[in-house]
DRENDO-1510 file (C-alpha; in Angstrom, 1 decimal, always signed):
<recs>
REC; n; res; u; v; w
REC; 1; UNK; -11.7; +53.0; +27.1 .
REC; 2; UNK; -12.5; +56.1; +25.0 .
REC; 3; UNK; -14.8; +55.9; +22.5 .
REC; 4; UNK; -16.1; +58.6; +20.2 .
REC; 5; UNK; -19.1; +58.5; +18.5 .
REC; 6; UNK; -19.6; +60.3; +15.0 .
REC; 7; UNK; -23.0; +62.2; +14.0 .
REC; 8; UNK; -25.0; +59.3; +12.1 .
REC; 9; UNK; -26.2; +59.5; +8.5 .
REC; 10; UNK; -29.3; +59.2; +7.0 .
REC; 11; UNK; -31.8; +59.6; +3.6 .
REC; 12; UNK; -34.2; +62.4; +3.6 .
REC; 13; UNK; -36.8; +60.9; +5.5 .
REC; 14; UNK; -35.1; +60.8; +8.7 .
REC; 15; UNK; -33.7; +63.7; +8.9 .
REC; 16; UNK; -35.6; +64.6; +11.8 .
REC; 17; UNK; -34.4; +61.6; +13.5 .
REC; 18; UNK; -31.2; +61.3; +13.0 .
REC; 19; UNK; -29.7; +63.9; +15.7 .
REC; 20; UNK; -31.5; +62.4; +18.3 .
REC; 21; UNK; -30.5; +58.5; +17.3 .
REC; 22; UNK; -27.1; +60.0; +17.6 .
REC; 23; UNK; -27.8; +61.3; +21.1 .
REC; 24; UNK; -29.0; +58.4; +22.4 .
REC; 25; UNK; -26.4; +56.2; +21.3 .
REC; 26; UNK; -23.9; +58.6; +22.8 .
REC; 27; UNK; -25.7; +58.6; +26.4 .
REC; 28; UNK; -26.4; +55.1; +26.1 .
REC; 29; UNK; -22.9; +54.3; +26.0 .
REC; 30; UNK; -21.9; +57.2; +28.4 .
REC; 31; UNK; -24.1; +55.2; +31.3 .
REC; 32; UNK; -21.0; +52.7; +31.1 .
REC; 33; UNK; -18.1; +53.1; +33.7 .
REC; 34; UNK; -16.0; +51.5; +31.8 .
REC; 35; UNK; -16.5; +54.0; +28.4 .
REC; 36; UNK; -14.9; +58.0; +28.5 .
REC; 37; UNK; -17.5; +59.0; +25.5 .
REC; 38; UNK; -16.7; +61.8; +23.1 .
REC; 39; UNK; -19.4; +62.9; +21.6 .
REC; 40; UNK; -19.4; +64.8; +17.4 .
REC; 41; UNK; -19.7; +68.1; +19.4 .
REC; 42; UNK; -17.1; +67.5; +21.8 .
REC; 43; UNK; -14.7; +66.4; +18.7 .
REC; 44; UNK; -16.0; +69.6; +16.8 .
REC; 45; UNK; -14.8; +72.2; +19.6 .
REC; 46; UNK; -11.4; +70.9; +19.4 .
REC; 47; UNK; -10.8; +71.5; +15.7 .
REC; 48; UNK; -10.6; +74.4; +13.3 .
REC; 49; UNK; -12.3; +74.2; +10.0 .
REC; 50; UNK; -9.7; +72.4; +8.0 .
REC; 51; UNK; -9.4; +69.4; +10.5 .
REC; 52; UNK; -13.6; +69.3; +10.7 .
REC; 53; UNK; -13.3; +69.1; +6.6 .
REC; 54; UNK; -10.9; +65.9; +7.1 .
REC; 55; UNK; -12.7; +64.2; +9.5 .
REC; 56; UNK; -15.8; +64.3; +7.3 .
REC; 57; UNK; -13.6; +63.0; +4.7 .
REC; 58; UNK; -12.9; +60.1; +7.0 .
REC; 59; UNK; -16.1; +59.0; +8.5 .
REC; 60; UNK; -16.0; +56.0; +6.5 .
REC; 61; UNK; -12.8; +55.1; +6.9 .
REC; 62; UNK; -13.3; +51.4; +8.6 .
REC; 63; UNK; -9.8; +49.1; +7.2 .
REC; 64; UNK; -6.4; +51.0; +6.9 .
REC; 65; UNK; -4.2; +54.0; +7.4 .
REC; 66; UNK; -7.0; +56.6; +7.7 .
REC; 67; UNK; -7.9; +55.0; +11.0 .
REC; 68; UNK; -4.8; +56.6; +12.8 .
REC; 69; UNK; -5.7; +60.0; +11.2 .
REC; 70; UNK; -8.9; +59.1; +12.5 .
REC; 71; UNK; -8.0; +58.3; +16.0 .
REC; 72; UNK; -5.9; +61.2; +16.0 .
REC; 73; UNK; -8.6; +63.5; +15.4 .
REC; 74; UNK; -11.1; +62.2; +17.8 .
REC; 75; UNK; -8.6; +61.3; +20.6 .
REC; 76; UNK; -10.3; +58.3; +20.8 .
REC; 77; UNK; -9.1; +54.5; +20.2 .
REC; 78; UNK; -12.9; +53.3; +19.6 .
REC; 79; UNK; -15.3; +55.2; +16.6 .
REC; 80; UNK; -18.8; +54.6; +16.4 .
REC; 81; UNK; -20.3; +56.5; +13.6 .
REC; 82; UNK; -23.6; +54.8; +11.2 .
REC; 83; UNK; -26.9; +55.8; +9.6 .
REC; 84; UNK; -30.6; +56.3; +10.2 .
REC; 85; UNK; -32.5; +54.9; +7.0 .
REC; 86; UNK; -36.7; +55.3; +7.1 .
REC; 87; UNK; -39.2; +53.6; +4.3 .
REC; 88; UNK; -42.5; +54.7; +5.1 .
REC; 89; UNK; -43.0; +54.3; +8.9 .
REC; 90; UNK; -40.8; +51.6; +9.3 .
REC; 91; UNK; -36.8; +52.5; +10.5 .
REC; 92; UNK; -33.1; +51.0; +10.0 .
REC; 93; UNK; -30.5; +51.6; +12.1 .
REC; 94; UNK; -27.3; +50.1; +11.3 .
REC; 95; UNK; -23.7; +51.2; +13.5 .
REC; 96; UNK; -20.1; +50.6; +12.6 .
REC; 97; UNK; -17.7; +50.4; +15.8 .
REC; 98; UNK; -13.8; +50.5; +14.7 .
REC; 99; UNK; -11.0; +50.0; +16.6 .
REC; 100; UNK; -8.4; +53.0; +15.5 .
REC; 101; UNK; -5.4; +51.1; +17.1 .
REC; 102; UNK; -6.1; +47.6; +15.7 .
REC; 103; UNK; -6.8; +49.0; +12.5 .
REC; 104; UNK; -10.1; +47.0; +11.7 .
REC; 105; UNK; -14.0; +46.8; +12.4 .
REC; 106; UNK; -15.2; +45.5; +15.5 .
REC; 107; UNK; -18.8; +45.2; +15.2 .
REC; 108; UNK; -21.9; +46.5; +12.6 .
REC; 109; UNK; -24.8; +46.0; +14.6 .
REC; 110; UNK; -28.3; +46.8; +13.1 .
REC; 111; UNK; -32.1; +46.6; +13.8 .
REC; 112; UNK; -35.3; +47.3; +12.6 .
REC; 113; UNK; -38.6; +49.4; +13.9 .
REC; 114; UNK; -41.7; +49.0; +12.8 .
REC; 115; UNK; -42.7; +52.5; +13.8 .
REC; 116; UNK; -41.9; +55.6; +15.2 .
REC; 117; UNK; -43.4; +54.5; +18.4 .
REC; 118; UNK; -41.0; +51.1; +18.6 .
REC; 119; UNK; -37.8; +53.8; +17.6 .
REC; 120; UNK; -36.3; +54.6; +21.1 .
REC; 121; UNK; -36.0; +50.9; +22.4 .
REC; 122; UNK; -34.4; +50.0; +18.9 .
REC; 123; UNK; -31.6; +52.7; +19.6 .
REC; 124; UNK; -31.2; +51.3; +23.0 .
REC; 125; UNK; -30.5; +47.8; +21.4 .
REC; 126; UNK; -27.9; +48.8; +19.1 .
REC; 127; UNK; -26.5; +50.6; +22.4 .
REC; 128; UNK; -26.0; +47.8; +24.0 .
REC; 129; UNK; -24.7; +45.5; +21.4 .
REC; 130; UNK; -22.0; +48.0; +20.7 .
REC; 131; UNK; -21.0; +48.4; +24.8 .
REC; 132; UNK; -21.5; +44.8; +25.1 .
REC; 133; UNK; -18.6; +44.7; +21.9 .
REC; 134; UNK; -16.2; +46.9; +23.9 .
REC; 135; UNK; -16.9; +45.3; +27.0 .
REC; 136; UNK; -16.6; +41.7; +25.8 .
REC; 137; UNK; -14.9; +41.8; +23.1 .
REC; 138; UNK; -15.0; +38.4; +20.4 .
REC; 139; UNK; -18.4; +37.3; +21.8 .
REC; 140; UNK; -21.8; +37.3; +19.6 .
REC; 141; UNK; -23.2; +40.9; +20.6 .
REC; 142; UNK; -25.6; +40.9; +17.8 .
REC; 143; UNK; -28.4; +44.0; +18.2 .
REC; 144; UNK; -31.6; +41.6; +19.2 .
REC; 145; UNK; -34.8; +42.9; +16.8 .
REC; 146; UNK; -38.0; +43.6; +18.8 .
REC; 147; UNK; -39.7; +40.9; +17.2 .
REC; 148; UNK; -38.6; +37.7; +17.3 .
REC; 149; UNK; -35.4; +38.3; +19.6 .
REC; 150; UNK; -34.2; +36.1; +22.7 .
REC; 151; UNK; -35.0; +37.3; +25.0 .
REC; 152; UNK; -37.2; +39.4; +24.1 .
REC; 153; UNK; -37.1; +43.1; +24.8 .
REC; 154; UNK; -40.0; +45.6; +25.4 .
REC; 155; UNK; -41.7; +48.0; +23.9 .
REC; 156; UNK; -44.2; +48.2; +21.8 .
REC; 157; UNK; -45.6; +44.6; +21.7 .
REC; 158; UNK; -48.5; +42.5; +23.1 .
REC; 159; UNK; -48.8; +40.3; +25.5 .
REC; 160; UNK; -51.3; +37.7; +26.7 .
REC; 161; UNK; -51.0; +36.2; +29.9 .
REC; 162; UNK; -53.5; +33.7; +32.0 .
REC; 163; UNK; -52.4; +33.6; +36.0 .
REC; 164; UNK; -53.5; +30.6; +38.6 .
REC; 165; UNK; -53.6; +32.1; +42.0 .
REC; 166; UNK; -54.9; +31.6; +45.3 .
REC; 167; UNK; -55.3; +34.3; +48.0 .
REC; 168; UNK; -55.0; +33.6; +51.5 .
REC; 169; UNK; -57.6; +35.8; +53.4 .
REC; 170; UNK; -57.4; +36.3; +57.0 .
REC; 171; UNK; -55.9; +32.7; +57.4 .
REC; 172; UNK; -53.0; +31.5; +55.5 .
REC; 173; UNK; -54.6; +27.9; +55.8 .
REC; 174; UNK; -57.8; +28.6; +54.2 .
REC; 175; UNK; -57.6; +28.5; +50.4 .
REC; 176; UNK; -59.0; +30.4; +47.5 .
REC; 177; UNK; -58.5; +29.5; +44.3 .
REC; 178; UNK; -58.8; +31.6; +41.2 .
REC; 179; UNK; -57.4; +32.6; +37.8 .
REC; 180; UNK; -57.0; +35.7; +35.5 .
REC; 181; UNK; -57.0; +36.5; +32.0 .
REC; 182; UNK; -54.3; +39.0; +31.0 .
REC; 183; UNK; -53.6; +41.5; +28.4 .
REC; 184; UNK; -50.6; +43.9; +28.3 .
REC; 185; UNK; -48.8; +46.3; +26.3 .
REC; 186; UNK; -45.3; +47.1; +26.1 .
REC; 187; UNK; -45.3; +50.9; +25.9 .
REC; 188; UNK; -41.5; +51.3; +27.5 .
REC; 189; UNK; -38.8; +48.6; +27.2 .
REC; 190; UNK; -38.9; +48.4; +30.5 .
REC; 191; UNK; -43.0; +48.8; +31.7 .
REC; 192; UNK; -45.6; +46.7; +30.6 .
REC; 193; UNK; -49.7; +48.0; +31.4 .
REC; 194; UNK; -51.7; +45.2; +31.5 .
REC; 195; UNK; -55.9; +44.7; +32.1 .
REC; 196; UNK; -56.7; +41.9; +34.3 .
REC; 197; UNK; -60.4; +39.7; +34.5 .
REC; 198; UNK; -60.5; +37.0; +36.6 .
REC; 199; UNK; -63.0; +34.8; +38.9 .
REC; 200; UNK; -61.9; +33.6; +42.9 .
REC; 201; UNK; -63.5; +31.2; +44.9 .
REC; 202; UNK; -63.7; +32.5; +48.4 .
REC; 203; UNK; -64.0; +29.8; +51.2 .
REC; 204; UNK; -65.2; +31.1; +54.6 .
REC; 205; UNK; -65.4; +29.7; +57.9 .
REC; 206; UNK; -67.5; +32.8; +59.4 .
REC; 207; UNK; -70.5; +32.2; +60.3 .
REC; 208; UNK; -73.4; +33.8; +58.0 .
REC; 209; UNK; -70.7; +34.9; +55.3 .
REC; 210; UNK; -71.2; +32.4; +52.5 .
REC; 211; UNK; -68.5; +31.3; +50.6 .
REC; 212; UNK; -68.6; +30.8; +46.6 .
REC; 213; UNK; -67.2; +31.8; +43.3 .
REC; 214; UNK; -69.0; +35.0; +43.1 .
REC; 215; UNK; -66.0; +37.4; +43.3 .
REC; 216; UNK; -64.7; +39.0; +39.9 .
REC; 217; UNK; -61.9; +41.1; +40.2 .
REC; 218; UNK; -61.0; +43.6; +37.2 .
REC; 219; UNK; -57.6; +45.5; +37.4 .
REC; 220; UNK; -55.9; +48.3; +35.2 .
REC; 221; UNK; -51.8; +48.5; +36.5 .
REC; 222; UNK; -48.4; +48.5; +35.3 .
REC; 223; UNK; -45.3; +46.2; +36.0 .
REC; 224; UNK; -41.9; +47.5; +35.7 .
REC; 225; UNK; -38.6; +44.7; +34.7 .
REC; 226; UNK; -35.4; +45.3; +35.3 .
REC; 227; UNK; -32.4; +43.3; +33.9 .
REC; 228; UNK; -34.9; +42.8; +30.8 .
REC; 229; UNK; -31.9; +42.2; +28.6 .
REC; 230; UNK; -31.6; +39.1; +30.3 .
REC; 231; UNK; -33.7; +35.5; +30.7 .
REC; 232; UNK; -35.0; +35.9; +34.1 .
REC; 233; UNK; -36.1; +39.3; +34.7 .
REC; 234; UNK; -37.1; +40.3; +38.6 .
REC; 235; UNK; -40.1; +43.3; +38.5 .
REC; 236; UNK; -42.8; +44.7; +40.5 .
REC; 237; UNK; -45.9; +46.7; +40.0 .
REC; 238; UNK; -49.1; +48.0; +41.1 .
REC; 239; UNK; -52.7; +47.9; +39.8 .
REC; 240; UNK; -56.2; +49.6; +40.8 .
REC; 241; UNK; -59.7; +48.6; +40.2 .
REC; 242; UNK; -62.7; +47.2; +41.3 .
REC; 243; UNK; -64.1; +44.4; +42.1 .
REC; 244; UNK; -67.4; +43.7; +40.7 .
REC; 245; UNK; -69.1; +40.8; +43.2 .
REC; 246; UNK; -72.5; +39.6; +43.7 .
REC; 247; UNK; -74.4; +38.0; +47.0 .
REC; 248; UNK; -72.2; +38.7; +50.0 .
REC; 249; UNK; -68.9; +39.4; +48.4 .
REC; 250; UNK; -68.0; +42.7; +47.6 .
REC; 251; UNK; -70.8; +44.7; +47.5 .
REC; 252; UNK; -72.1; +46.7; +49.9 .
REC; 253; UNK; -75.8; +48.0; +50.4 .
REC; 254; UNK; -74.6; +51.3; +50.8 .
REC; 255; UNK; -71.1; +52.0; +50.0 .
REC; 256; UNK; -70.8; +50.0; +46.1 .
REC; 257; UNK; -68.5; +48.0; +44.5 .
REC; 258; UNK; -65.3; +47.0; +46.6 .
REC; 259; UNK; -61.9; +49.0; +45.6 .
REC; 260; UNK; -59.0; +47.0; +44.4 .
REC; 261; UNK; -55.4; +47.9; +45.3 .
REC; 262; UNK; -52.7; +45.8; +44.1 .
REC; 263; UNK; -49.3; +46.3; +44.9 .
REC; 264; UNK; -46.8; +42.7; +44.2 .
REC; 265; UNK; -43.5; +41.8; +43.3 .
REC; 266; UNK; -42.4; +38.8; +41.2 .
REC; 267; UNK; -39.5; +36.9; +38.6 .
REC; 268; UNK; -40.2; +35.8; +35.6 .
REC; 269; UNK; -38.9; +33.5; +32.8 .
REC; 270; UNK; -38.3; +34.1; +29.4 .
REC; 271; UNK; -38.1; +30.8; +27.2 .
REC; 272; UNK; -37.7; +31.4; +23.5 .
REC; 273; UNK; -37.7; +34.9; +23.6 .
REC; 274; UNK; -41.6; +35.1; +23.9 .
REC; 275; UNK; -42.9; +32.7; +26.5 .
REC; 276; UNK; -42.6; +33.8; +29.7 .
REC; 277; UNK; -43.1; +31.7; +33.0 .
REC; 278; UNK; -44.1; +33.9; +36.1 .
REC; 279; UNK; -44.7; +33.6; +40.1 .
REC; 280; UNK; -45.7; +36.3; +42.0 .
REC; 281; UNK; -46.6; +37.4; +45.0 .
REC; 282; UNK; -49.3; +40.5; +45.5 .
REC; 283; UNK; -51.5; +42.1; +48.1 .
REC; 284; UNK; -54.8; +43.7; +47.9 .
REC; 285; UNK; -54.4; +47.0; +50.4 .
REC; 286; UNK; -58.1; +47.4; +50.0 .
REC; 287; UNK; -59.3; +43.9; +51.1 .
REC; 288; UNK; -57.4; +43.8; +53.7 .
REC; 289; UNK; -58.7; +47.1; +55.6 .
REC; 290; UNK; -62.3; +47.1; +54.6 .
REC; 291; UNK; -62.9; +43.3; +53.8 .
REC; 292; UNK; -64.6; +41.4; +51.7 .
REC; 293; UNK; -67.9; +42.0; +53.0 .
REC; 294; UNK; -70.2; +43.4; +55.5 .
REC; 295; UNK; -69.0; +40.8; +57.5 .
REC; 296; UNK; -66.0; +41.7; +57.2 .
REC; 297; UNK; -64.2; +38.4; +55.5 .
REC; 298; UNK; -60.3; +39.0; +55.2 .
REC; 299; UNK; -60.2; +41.9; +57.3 .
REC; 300; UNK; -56.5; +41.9; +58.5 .
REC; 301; UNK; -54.2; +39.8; +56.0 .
REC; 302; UNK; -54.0; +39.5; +52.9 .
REC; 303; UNK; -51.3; +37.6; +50.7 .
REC; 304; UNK; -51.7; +36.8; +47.2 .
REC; 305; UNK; -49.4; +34.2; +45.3 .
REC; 306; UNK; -49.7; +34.0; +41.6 .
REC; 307; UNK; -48.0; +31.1; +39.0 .
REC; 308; UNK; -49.0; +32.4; +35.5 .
REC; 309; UNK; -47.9; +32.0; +31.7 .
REC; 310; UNK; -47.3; +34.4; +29.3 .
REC; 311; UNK; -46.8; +34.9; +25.8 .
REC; 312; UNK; -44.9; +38.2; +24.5 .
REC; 313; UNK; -46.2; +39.0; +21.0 .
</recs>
């Protein structure tokens, strides 16, 4: 399907703004197979001045007979064209798709950011409401805010999570239970950074290594989701720290504080747009070579399973 899509609008305040909104939109919608996009430059190099004057003239043409001239200029059936609108830091993005052959508007998705910051996944979601239009046409495409939307997309937003886990050192019969508080931040729509606290209880059957809850892992990492557009979103992710320990766990008289690296993989579920149930499973690459201890508790394997809750701010 061809679609061209018109240089967007805007009031004085996002000027700056505007040509890049445009250019995401129109790689946005190029990602789709199913979309030949023509983009305002590619319509400009076809046309002499007089026909670039009467296609300004017709950029708000969305009922009628101006639509053929309008297809006719652009060579394409679909036209997306719309406006960048900014009130102090916040930002409105409203679109207008209009199908040239059928003579009548399709769709007028819009959406707001907060802030600059939150601007680039609130082009992305009128993107996709628009492709989702072409693609499946007559079905309720609406552009989902970042706040309050369901699902929820990222970027920009908090989350906090808490995570019930047990790690299986050395023995995947031996258990030890533990939980973490989360926080994250949404600073792609995609990748959420997140700061992790949490207490274990380590059980051990070696002789002279004393088991306890005296283990407190800290971790700074990253998870990235795909298919976030969706309910239940599969990601992975990574995380380094340390793990500050006292008595036998984790501390050693002459090398410090234990390092922690996390590597895991995981779904989770979005309920409501903002509650999101997770299970996960993780190893600590660090454990497993040096151990826990002098001792060397959980030398070998390591597997870490995780069922946590979290809420998406």
């Amino acid at each position: 399907m061809s679609v061209a899509v018109l240089a967007f609008d805007s009031n004085p305040s996002a000027r700056d703004s505007v040509t890049g909104v445009t250019s995401l939109i129109t790689a946005r919608l190029a990602e789709s197979p199913r979309l030949w996009v023509i983009s305002q430059r590619d319509i400009e190099a076809s046309l002499d001045a007089e026909r670039r004057r009467q296609l300004a003239e017709l950029e708000t043409c969305d009922v009628g007979p101006c639509l053929q001239q309008l297809a006719t200029l652009t060579g394409a059936r679909y036209v997306v064209s719309g406006r960048v609108d900014r009130f102090g830091d916040s930002y409105l993005l409203t679109a207008r798709l209009v199908d040239t052959e059928a003579g009548l508007t399709l769709a007028k998705p819009r959406a707001e950011s907060p802030e600059a910051d939150t601007l680039f996944p609130t082009v992305y979601a009128i993107a996709d409401a628009l492709v989702a239009e072409l693609v499946n046409p007559g079905e309720n495409h609406g552009a989902r805010p970042l706040i309050g939307g369901a699902p929820r997309t990222g970027g920009g937003g908090l989350s906090l999570g808490l995570r019930i886990n047990n790690n299986f050192v050395d023995k995947l019969s031996t258990l030890n239970p533990g939980a973490d508080v989360e926080v994250g931040y949404w600073f792609h729509p995609e990748w959420l950074g997140f700061i992790q606290v949490g207490f274990s209880y380590v059980q051990s059957t070696t002789e002279g290594a004393k088991g306890g809850l005296n283990v407190l892992p800290s971790v700074v990492g990253a998870r990235h989701y795909h298919n976030v557009e969706k309910s239940l979103r599969p990601y992975w992710g990574f995380g380094l720290g340390v793990q500050l320990s006292f008595g036998d766990f984790g501390i050693f008289q002459s090398t410090g504080p234990l390092p922690t690296v996390v590597g895991f993989i995981g779904l989770e579920y979005l309920i409501a747009g903002h509650v999101g149930v997770q299970l996960e499973a993780g190893t600590n690459v660090a454990q497993a070579v040096l151990g826990l201890a002098e001792s060397q508790l959980g030398d070998g394997l390591n597997l870490d399973l995780n069922l946590g809750i979290a809420y998406h701010f």
